[in-house]
N, C-alpha and C positions, 0 to 999 in steps of 0.2 A: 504494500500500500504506500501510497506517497502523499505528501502536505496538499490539503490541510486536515486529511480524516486522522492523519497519524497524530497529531496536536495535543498536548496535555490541554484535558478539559475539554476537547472536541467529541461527538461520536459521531460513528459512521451509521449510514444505513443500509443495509441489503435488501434484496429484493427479494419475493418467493411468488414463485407462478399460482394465482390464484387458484387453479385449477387441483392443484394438488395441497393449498394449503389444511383443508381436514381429512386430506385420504390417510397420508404419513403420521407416525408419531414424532416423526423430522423430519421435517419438508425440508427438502435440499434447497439449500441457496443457489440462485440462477448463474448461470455459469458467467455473465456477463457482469456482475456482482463485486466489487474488490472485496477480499481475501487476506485476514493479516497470517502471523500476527505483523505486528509493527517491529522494525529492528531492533525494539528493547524491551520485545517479548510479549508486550499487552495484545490478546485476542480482540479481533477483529471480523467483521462488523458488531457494532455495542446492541444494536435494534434491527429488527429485518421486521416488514411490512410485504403486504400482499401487490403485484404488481397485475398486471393483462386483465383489469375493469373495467366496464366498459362506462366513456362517461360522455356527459354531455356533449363535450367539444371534441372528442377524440377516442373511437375505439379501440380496448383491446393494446392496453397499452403497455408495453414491457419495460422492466426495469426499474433503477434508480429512479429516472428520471418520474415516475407515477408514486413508486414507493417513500420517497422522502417528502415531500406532499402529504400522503396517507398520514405519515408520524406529524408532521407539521401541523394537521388538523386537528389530529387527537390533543394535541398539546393544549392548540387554542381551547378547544372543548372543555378540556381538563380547568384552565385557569378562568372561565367564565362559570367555572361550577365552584373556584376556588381561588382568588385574587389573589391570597397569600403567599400562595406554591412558594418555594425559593426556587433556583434556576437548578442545584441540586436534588430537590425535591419532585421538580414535575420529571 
């Protein structure tokens, strides 16, 4: 993995094909996915999110680029039900 998911205090995101996310007891990470750990050993991705759903503007959409989104949502969700979070926290 390289900067800036490798970052103290950063996390990464992974992807997981929607399709398979309840068939597995671990859904494999999409192979398009960064993959640590990082050079000083911390396991990587920190979060993996479902990717290829289909959405308004764009079908069927693979990857990071839909999965890190997905977590980004949840977040907001999360601090509108809780304003306090710390950035630790949520």
């Amino acid at each position: 993995m390289v900067d800036p998911a490798v970052a103290h205090g950063a996390f990464a995101v992974g992807a997981i094909d929607e399709a398979q996310w309840n068939v597995l007891p671990t859904p494999p990470i999409e192979a398009l996915s960064s993959w640590g750990p990082t050079t000083d050993g911390r396991p990587k991705p920190d979060l993996v999110a479902s990717d290829r759903i289909d959405s308004l503007t764009r079908p069927d959409v693979p990857g990071t680029s839909f999965a890190a989104p997905v977590v980004a949502g949840a977040a907001a969700l999360m601090l509108s039900q809780n304003s306090t979070l710390s950035n630790l926290q949520l």
